[in-house]
PAZAPA-4460 file (N, C-alpha, C; in steps of 0.05 Angstrom, whole numbers, plus 32768, in hexadecimal, padded with zeros to 4 digits):
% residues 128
    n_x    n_y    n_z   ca_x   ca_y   ca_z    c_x    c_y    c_z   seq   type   mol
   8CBB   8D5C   8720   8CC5   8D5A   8705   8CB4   8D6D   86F3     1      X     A
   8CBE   8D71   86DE   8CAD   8D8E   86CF   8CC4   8D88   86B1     2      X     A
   8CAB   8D90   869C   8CB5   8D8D   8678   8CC0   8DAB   867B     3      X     A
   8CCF   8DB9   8678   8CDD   8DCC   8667   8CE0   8DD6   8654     4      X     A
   8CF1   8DC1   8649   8CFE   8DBE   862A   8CEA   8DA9   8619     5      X     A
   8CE1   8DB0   860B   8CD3   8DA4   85E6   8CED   8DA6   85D6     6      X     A
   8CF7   8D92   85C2   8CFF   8D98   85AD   8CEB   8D95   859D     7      X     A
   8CF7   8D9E   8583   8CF2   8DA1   8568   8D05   8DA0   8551     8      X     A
   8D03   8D8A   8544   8D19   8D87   852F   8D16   8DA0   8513     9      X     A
   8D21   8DB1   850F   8D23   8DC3   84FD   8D3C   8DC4   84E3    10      X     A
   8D33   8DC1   84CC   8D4A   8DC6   84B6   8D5D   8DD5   84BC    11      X     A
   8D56   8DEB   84CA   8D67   8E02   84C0   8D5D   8E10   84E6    12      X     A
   8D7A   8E1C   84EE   8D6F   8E2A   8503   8D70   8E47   84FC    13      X     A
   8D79   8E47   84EE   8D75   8E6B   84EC   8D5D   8E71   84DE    14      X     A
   8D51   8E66   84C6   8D36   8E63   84BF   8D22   8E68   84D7    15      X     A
   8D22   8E47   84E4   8D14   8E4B   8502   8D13   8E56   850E    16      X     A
   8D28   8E62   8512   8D21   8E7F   8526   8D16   8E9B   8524    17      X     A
   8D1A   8E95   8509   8D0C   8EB0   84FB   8CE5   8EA4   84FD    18      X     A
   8CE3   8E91   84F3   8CC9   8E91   84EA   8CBC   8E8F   850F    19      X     A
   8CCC   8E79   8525   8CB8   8E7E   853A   8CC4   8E99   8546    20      X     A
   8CCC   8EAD   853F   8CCE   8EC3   854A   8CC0   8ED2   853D    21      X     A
   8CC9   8EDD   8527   8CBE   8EEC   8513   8C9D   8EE7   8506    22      X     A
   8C9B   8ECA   850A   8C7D   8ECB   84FA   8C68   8EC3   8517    23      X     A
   8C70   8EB4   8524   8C5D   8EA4   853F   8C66   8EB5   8553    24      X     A
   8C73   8EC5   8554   8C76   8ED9   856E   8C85   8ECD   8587    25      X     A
   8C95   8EBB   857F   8CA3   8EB0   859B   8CB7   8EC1   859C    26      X     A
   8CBE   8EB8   85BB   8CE3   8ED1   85BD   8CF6   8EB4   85BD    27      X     A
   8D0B   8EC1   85B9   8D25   8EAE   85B6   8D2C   8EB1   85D5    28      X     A
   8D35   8E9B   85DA   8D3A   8E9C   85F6   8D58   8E92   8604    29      X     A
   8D67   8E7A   85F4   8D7C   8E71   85F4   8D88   8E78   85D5    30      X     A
   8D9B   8E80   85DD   8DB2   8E74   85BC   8DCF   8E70   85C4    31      X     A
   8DD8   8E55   85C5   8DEB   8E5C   85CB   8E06   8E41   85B3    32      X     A
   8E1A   8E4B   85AC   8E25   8E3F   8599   8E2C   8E22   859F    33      X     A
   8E2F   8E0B   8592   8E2E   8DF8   85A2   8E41   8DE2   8583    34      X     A
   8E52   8DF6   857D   8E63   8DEC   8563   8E51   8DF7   854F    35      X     A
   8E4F   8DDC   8536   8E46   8DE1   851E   8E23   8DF3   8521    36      X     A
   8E18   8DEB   853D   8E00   8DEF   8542   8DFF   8DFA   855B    37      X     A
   8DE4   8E03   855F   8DD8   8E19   857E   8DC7   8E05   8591    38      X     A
   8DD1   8E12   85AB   8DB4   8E05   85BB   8D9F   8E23   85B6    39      X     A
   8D85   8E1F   85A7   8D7B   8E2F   85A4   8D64   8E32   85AA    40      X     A
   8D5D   8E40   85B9   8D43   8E3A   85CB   8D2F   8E4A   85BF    41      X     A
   8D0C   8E4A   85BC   8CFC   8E6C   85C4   8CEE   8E5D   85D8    42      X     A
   8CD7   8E74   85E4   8CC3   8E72   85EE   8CAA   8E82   85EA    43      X     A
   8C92   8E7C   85F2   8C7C   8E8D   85EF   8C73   8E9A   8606    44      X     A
   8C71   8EB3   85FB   8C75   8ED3   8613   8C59   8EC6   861E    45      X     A
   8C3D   8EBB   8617   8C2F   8EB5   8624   8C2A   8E9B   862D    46      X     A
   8C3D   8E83   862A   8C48   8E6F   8635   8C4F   8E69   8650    47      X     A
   8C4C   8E4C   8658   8C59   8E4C   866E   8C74   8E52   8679    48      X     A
   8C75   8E67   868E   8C92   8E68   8695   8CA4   8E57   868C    49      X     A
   8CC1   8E59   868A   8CD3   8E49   8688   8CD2   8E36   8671    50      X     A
   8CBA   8E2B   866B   8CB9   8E1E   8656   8CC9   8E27   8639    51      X     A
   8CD5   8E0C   862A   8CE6   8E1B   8613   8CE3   8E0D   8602    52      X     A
   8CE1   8E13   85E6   8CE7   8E01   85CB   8CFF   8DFA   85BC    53      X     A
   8D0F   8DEB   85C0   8D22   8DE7   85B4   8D2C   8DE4   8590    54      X     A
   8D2A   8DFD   8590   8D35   8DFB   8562   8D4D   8DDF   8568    55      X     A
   8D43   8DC3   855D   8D56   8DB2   855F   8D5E   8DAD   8542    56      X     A
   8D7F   8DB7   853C   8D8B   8DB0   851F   8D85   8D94   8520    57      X     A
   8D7C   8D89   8500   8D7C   8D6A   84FE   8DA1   8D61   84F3    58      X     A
   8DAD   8D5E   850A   8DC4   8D55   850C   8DC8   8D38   8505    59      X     A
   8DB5   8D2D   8508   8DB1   8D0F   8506   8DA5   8D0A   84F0    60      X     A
   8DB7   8CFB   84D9   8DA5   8CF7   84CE   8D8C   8CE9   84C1    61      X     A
   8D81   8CD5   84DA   8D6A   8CC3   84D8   8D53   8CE0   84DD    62      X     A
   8D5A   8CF7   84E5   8D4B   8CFF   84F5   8D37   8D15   84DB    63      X     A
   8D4B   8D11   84C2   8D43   8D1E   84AF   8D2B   8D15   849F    64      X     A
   8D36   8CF4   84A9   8D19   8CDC   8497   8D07   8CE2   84AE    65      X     A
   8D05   8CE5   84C9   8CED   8CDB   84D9   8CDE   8CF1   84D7    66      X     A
   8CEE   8D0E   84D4   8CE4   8D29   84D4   8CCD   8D22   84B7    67      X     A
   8CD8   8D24   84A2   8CCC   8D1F   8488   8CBB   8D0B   848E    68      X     A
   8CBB   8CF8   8495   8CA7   8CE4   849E   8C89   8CEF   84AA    69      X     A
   8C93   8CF9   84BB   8C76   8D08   84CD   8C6D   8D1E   84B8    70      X     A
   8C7A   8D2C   84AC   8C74   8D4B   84A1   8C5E   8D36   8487    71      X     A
   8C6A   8D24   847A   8C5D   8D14   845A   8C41   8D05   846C    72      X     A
   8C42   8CF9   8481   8C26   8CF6   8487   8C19   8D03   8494    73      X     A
   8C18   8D1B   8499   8C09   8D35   849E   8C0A   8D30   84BB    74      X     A
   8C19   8D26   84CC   8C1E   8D27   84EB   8C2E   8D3F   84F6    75      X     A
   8C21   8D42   8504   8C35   8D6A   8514   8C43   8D54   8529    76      X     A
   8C5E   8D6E   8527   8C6E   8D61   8537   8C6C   8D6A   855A    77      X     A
   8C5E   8D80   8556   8C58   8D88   856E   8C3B   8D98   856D    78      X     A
   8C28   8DA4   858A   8C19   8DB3   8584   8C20   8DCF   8591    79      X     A
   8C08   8DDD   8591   8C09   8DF8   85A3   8BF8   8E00   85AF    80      X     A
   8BF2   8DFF   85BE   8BD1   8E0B   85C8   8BCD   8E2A   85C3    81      X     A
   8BB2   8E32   85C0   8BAB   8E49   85B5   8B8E   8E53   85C6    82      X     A
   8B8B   8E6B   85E0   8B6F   8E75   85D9   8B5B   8E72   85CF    83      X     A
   8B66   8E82   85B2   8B4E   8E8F   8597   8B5E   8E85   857E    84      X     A
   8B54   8E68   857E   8B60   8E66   8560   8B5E   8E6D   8540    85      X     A
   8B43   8E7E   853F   8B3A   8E8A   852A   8B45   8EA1   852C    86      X     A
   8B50   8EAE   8549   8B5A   8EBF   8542   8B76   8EBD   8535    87      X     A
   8B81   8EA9   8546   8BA5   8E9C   8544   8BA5   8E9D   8522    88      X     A
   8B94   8E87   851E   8B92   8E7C   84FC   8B93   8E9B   84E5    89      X     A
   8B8A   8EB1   84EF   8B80   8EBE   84DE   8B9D   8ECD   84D9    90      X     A
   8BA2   8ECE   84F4   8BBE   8EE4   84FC   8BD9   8ED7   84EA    91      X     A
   8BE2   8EC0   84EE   8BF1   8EB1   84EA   8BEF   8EA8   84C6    92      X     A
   8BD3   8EA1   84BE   8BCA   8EA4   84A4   8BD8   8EBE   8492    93      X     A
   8BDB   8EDC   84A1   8BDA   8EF1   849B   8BF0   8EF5   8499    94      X     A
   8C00   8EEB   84A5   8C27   8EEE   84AB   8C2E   8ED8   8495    95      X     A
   8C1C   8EC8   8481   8C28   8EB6   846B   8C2E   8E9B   8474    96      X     A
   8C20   8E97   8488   8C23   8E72   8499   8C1A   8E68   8484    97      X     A
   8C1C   8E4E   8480   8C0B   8E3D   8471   8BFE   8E2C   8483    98      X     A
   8BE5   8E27   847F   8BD1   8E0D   848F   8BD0   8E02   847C    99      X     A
   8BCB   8DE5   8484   8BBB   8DD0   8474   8B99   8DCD   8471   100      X     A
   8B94   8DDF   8488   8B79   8DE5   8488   8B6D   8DF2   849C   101      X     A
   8B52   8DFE   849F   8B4E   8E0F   84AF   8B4F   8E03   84C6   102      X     A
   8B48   8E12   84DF   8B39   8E0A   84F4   8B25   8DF0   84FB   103      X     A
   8B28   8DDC   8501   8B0B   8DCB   84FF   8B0D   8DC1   8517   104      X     A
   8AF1   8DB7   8524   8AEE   8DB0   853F   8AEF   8D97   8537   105      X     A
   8AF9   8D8B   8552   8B06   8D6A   8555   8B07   8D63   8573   106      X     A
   8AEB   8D5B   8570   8AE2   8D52   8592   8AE9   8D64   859F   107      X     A
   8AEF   8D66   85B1   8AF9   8D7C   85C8   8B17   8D95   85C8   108      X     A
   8B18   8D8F   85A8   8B2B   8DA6   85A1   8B19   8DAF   8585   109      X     A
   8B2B   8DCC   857F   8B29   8DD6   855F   8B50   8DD9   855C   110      X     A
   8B4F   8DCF   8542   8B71   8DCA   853E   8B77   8DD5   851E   111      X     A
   8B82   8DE2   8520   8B93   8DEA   84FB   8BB4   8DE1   84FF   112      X     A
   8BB7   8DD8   84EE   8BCF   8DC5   84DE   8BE1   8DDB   84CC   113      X     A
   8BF9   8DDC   84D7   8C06   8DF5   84CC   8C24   8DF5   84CA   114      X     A
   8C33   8DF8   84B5   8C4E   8DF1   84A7   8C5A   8E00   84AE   115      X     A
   8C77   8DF9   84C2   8C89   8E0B   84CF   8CA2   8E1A   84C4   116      X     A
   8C9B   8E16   84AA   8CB3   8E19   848D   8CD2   8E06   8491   117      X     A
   8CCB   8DF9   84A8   8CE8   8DF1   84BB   8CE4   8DCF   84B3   118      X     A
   8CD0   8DC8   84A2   8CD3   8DA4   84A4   8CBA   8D9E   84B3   119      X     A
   8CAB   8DAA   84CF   8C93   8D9B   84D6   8C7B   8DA6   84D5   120      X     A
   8C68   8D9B   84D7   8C4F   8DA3   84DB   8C46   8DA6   84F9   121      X     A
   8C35   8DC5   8501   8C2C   8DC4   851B   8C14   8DC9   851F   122      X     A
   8C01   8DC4   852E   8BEC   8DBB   853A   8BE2   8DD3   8549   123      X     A
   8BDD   8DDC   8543   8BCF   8DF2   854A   8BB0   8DEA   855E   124      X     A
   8BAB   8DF2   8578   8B96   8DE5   8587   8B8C   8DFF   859A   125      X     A
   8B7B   8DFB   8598   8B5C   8E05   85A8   8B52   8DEF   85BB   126      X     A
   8B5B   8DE9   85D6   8B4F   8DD5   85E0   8B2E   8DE4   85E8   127      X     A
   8B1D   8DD9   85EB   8AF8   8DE1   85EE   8AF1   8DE4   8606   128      X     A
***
């Protein structure tokens, strides 16, 4: 058995795809029309094979309160692992990301907290 697919609940998929393409450097990997909405995949070129992120439209709409839920108490809806996160932080800082704050070490990680313009917060990690 093996994870693949992550979703991610996103406002807007065309937003989303711009910002994890355009600002975080992922490639688009699936798009495909699926009615009102896409199955819309990326991945990261230095990621595990096969592995994919799913831009999930909030079609549902409980999914708009739970999204808002996590984002208002400062919970990421997902993370990312990172190398050099002072370097990530600086890069990503530079391209107009917003953090909630820098880099800080937290037991056996360093983690920055960072707004996906899409509804969530992500987690940015340096495991040690």
């Amino acid at each position: 058995m093996q994870i693949r697919l992550a979703s991610l609940l996103v406002d807007d998929q065309n937003k989303a795809l711009n910002f994890y393409t355009g600002v975080l450097g992922f490639v688009k990997d699936k798009d495909i029309p699926m009615g009102e909405f896409r199955w819309l995949t990326v991945s990261a070129p230095e990621g595990a094979q096969g592995a994919e992120l799913v831009l999930e439209p909030m079609a549902f709409p409980p999914a708009r309160i739970y999204q808002k839920a996590l984002f208002d108490a400062g919970i990421p809806a997902t993370a990312f692992i990172t190398t050099d996160i002072h370097a990530e932080y600086l890069r990503l800082k530079n391209a107009g990301v917003h953090f909630r704050s820098a880099p800080q070490a937290m037991g056996p990680i360093t983690a920055a907290i960072f707004d996906d313009t899409c509804g969530n917060l992500i987690n940015l990690v340096q495991p040690a």
